[in-house]
PADOTI-258534 format. One record per residue (C-alpha): residue in one letter; x, y, z. Coordinates in pm, 1 decimal, always signed. Layout:
BEGIN
rest, xx, yy, zz
A, X, Y, Z
...
//
This chain:
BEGIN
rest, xx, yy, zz
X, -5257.9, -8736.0, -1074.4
X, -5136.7, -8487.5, -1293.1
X, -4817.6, -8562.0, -1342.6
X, -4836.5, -8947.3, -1416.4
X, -5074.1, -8849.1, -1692.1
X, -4866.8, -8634.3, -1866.3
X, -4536.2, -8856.1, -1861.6
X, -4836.2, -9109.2, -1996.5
X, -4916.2, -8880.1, -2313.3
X, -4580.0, -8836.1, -2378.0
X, -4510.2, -9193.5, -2453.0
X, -4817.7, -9209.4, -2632.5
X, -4675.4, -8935.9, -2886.9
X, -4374.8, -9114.0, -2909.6
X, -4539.5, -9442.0, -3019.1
X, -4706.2, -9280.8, -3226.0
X, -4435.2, -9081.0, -3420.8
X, -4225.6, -9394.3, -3414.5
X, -4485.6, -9588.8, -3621.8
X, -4570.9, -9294.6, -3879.0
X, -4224.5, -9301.2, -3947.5
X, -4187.5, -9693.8, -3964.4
X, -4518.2, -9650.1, -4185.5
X, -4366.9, -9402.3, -4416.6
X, -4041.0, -9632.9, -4491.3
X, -4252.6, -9927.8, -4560.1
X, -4523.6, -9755.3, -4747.4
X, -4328.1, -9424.1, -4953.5
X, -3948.0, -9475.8, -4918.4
X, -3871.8, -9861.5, -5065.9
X, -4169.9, -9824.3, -5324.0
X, -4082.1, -9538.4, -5466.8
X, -3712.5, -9643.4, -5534.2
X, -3902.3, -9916.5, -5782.0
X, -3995.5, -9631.5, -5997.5
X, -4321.1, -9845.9, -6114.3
X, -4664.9, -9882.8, -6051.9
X, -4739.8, -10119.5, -5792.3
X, -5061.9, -10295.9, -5747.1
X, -5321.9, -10274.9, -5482.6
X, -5248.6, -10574.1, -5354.2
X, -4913.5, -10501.1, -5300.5
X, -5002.4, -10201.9, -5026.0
X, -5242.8, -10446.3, -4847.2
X, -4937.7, -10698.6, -4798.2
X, -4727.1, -10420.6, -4667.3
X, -5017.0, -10274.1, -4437.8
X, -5056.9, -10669.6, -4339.7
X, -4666.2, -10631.0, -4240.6
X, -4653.3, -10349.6, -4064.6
X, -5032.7, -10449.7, -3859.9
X, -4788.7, -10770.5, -3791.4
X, -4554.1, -10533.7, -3679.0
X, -4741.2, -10352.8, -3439.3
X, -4917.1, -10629.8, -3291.5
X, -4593.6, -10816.5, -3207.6
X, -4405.7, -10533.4, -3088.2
X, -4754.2, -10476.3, -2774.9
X, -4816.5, -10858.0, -2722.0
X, -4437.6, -10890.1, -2687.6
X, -4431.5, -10610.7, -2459.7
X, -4730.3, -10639.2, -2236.2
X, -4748.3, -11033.9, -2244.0
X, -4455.5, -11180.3, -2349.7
X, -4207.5, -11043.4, -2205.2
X, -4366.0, -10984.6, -1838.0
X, -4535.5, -11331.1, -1801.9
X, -4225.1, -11514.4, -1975.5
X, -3896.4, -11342.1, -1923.5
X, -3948.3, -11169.9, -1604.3
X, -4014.1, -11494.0, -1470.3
X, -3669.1, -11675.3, -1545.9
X, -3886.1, -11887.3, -1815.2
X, -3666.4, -11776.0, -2112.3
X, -3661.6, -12066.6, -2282.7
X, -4024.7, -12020.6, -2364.8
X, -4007.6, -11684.2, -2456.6
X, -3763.2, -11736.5, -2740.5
X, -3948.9, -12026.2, -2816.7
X, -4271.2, -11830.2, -2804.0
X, -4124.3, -11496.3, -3004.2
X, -3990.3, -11734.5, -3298.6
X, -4326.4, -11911.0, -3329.4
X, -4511.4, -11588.1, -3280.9
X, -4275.8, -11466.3, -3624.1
X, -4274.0, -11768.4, -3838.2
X, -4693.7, -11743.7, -3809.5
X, -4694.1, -11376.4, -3886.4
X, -4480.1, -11472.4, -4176.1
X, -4724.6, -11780.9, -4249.4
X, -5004.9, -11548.7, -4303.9
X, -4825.9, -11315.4, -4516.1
X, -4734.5, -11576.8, -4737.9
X, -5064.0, -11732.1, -4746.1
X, -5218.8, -11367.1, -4843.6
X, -4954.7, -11324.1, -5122.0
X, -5104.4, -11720.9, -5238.1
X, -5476.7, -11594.6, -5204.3
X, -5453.0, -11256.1, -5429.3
X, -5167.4, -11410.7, -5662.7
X, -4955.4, -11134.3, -5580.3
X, -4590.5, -11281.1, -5734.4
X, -4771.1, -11271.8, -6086.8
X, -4902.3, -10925.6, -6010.8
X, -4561.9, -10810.8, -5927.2
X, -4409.2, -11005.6, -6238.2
X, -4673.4, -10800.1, -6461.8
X, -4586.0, -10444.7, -6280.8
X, -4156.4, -10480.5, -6324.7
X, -4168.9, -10699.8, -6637.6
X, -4507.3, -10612.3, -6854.2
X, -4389.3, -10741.5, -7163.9
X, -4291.8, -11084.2, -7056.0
X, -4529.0, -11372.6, -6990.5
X, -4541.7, -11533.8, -6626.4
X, -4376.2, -11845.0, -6586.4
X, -4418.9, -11980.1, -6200.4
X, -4097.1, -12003.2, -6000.5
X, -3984.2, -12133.1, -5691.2
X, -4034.1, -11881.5, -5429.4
X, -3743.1, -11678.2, -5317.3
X, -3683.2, -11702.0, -4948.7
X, -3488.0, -11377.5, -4921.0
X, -3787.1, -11131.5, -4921.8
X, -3910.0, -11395.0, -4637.4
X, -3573.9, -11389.3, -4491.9
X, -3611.8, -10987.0, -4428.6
X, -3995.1, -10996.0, -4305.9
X, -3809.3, -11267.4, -4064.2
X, -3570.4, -11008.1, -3973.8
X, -3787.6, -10706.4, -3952.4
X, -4065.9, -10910.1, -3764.1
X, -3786.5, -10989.5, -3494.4
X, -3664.0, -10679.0, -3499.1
X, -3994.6, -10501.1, -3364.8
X, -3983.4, -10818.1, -3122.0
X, -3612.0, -10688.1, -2971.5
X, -3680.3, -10342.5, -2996.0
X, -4031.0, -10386.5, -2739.8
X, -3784.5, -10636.2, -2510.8
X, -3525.5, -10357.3, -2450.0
X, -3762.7, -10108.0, -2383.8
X, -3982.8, -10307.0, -2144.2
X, -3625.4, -10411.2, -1980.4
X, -3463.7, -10088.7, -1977.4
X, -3780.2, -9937.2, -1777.2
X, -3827.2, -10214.5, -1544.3
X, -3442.3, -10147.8, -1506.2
X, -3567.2, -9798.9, -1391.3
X, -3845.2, -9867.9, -1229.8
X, -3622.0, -10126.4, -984.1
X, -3348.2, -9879.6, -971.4
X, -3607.0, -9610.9, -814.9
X, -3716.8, -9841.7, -580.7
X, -3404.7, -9943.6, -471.8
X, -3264.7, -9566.8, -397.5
X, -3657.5, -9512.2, -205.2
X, -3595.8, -9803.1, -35.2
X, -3242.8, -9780.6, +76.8
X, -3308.0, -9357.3, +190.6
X, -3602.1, -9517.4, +377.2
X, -3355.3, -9760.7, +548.0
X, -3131.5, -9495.5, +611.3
X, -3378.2, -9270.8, +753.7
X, -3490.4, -9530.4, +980.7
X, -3145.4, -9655.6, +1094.1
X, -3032.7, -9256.0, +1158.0
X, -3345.0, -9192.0, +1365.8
X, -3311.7, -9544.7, +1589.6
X, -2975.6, -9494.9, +1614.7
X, -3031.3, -9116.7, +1778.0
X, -3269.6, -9248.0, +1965.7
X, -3024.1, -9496.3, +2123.1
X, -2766.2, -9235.5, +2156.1
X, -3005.9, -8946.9, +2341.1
X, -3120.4, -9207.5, +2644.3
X, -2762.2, -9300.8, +2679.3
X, -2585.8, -8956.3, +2727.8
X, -2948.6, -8906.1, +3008.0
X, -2851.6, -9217.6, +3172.4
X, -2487.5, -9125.6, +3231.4
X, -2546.2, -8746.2, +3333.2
X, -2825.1, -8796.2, +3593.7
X, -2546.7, -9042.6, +3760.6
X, -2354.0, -8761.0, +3765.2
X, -2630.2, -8533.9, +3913.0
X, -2683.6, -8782.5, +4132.0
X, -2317.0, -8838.9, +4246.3
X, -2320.7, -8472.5, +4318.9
X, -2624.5, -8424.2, +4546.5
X, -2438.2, -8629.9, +4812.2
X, -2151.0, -8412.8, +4807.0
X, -2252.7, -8096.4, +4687.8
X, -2587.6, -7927.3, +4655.8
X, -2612.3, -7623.4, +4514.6
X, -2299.9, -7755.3, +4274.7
X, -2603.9, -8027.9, +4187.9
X, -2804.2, -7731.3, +4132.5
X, -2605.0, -7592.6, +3856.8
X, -2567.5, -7919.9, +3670.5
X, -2940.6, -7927.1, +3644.0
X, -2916.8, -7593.0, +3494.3
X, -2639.5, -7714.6, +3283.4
X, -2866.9, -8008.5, +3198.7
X, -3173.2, -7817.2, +3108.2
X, -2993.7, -7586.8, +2864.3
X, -2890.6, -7902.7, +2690.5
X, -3216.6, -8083.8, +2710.5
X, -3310.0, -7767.4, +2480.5
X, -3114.7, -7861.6, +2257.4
X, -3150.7, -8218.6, +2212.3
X, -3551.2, -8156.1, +2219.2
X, -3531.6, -7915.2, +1958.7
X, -3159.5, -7992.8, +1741.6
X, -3194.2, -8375.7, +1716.7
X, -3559.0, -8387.2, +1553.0
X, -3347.1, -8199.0, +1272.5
X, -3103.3, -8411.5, +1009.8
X, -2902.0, -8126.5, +1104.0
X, -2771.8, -7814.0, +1314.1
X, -2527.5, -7551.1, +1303.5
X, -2167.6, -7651.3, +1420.8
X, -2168.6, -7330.2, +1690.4
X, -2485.4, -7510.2, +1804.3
X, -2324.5, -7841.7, +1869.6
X, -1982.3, -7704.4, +1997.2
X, -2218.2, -7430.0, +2308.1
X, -2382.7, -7795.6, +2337.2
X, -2015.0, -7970.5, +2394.5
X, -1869.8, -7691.7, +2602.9
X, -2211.9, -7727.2, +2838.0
X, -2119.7, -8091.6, +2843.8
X, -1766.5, -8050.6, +2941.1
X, -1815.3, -7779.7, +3231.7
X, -2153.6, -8045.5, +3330.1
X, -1844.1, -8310.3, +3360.5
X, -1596.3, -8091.6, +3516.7
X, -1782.6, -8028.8, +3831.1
X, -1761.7, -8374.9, +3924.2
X, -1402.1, -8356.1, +3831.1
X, -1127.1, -8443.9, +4112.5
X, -805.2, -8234.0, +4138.5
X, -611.2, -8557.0, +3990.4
X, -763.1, -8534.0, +3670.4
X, -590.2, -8282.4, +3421.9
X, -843.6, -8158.7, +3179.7
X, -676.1, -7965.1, +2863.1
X, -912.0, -7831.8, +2555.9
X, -907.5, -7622.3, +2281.7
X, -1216.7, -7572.7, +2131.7
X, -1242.1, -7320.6, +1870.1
X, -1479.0, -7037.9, +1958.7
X, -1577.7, -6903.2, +1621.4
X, -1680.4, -7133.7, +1400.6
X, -1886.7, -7059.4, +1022.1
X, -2228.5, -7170.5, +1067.9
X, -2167.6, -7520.6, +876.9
X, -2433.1, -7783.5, +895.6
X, -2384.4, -8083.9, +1100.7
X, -2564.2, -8423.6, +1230.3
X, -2663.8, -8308.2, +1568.4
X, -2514.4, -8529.8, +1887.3
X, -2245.2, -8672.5, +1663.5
X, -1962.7, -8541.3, +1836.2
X, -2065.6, -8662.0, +2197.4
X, -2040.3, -9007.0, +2202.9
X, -1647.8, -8966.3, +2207.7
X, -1649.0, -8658.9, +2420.6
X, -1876.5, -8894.5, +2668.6
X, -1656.8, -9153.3, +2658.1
X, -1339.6, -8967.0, +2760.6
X, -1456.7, -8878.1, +3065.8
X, -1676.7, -9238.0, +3164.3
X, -1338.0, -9438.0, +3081.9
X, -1079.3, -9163.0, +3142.4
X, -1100.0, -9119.9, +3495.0
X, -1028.7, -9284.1, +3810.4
X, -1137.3, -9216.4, +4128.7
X, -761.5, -9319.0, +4242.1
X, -460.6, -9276.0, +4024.1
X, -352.1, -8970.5, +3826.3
X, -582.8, -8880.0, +3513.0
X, -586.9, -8691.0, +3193.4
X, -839.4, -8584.3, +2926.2
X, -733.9, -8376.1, +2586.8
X, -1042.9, -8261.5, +2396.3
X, -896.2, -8098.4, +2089.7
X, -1160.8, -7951.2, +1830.2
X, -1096.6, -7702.6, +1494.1
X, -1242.8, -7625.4, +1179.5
X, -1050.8, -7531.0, +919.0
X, -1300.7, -7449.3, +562.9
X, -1524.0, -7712.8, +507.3
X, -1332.2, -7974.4, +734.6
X, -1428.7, -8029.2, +1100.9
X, -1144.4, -8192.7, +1331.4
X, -1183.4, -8390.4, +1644.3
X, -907.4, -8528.3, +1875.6
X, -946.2, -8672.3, +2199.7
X, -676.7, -8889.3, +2424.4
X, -722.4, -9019.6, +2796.1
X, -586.3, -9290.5, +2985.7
X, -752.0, -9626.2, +2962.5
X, -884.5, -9746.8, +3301.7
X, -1076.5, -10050.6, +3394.2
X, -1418.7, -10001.4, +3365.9
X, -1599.3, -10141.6, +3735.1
X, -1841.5, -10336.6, +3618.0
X, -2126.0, -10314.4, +3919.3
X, -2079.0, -9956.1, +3863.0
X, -2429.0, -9766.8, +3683.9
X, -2189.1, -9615.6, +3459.9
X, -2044.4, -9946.8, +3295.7
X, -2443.0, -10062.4, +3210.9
X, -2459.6, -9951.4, +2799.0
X, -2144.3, -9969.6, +2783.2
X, -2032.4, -9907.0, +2393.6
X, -2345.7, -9842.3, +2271.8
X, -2317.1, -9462.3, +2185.3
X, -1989.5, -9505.3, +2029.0
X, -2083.6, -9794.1, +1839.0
X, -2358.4, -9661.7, +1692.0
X, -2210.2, -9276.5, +1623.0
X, -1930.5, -9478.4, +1423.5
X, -2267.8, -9619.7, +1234.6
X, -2416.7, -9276.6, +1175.2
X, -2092.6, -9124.6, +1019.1
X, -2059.6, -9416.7, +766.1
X, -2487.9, -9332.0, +677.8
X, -2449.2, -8988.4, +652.3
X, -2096.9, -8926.7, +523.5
X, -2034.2, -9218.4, +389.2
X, -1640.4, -9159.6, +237.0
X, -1615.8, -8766.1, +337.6
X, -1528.8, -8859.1, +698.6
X, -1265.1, -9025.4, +812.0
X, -1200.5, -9168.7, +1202.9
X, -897.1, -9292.7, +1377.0
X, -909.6, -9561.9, +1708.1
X, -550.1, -9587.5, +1865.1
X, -646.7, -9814.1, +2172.3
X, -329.2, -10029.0, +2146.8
X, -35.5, -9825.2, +2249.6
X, +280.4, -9776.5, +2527.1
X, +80.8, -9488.3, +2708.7
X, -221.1, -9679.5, +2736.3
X, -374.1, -9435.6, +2629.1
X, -743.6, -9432.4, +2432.9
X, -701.5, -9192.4, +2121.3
X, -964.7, -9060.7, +1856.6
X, -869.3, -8906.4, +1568.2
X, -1221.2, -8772.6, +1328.5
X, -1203.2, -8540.5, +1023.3
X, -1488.0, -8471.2, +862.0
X, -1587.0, -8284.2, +526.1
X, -1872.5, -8108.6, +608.5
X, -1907.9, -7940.1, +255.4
//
């Protein structure tokens, strides 16, 4: 409450400085160039001015402009502001008529001449005119300019809102999928081997840790992430068969850099639920380094056909597809990714950098 009174006051001040100064040209600056004594009348035409002034400047700014021109009716705004001028002017004119204020001002510059009525001379009309519209552009680009704000902050709210909520659907999505495809695994192995089945459950609830307490975060520590990979990988590797030939190198000392948790395992998932077949000869690289700020990912495996009654196939895209969603939200330009699916080896290769600073 506070603080959108104060902003308030501020503006308040400023008004009011502006029209002491506007006040002090009108009523001390211009006159006293004339080196004469003006009369009385004269000050109530140029307080009648600048009251004209002032109540434009507001009725254009809190009525004009809001029920006219920020409803695409601009036609009737101009039409309205030049109307609104030529009767201001209208009943400054018609108060210079009433008090007889062109002899007045005849007798103060020229005392020793006699008054002889003359046509009136449009100029001093033609710079209330300008001065009156003046006041009338001067409310306009301030009520624009902080509607112009006002938008713009909505906007940026708006759009982190939308990000927010995209980032923490699109985890969401990601965290079922990786459950789905490692109970199959679990699963796989209780038929074969139990006590290996064992360990991947201990395997699994170390990593449950971290996904329960990590992903709730916007981010975690890369040595975080990279245990969580490595727990992944060996998870994977006891289901392995001798035909596949896993290679890695992931670095083991890492700076603490922050990261997006569970954005690396989408592609580390899919190496292994695409790169390996129950049949032919097999092979999975899972490269990994960080060099300063930059984080580097590279993965290759063969390309096999995916059976599609198998539990594995169901979901089939969705963590990648939405991880490659999550890097362009959260790091926008600073990451860059690589998809070489079209090549002699048939081979399925990932390329990621990532600025992390």
């Amino acid at each position: 409450m506070t603080n959108s009174i104060k902003p308030r006051k501020i503006t308040f001040l400023i008004h009011i400085l502006i029209w002491i100064f506007i006040a002090i040209v009108i009523f001390v600056v211009s006159p006293l160039s004339w080196k004469v004594d003006l009369p009385i009348e004269y000050w109530f035409k140029q307080g009648l001015t600048l009251l004209f002034l002032i109540l434009g400047f507001y009725l254009n700014m809190y009525v004009l402009v809001p029920k006219l021109l920020f409803k695409d009716k601009i036609w009737a705004f101009i039409g309205l502001g030049i109307l609104l001028t030529l009767l201001f002017l209208f009943l400054i004119i018609q108060f210079e008529n009433l008090v007889n204020l062109p002899e007045l001002m005849h007798n103060a510059f020229r005392p020793d001449k006699p008054y002889l009525p003359k046509p009136r001379n449009f100029s001093y009309d033609l710079f209330t005119i300008l001065l009156l519209l003046f006041g009338l552009g001067i409310s306009t680009s301030i009520v624009v300019v902080e509607k112009w704000q006002i938008d713009a902050g909505i906007r940026r709210q708006m759009e982190q809102e939308k990000v927010s909520s995209e980032l923490s659907y699109l985890k969401a999505q990601i965290n079922p999928h990786f459950f789905f495809n490692t109970l199959n695994n679990i699963y796989s192995l209780t038929n074969i081997d139990v006590e290996r089945a064992q360990k991947a459950i201990l395997k699994l609830s170390r990593m449950m840790r971290y996904v329960l307490y990590e992903t709730d975060k916007d981010t975690t520590y890369l040595s975080k992430e990279l245990d969580f990979i490595r727990d992944y990988i060996e998870l994977m590797r006891l289901r392995l068969s001798d035909k596949v030939n896993l290679n890695l190198d992931i670095q083991e000392k890492t700076d603490d850099i922050p990261i997006a948790p569970m954005l690396l395992l989408p592609f580390i998932e899919n190496c292994f639920k695409h790169g390996v077949s129950a049949k032919a000869e097999s092979k999975i690289e899972i490269f990994v380094s960080q060099k300063g700020k930059v984080l580097e990912l590279k993965t290759v495996n063969l390309i096999f056909p995916a059976n599609p009654k198998s539990k594995e196939s169901m979901g089939s895209g969705i963590g990648l597809t939405n991880t490659k969603r999550r890097l362009d939200l959260i790091y926008g330009n600073k990451c860059k990714l690589i998809i070489d699916e079209d090549n002699p080896e048939n081979e399925y290769r990932i390329q990621l950098k990532i600025d992390l600073g």
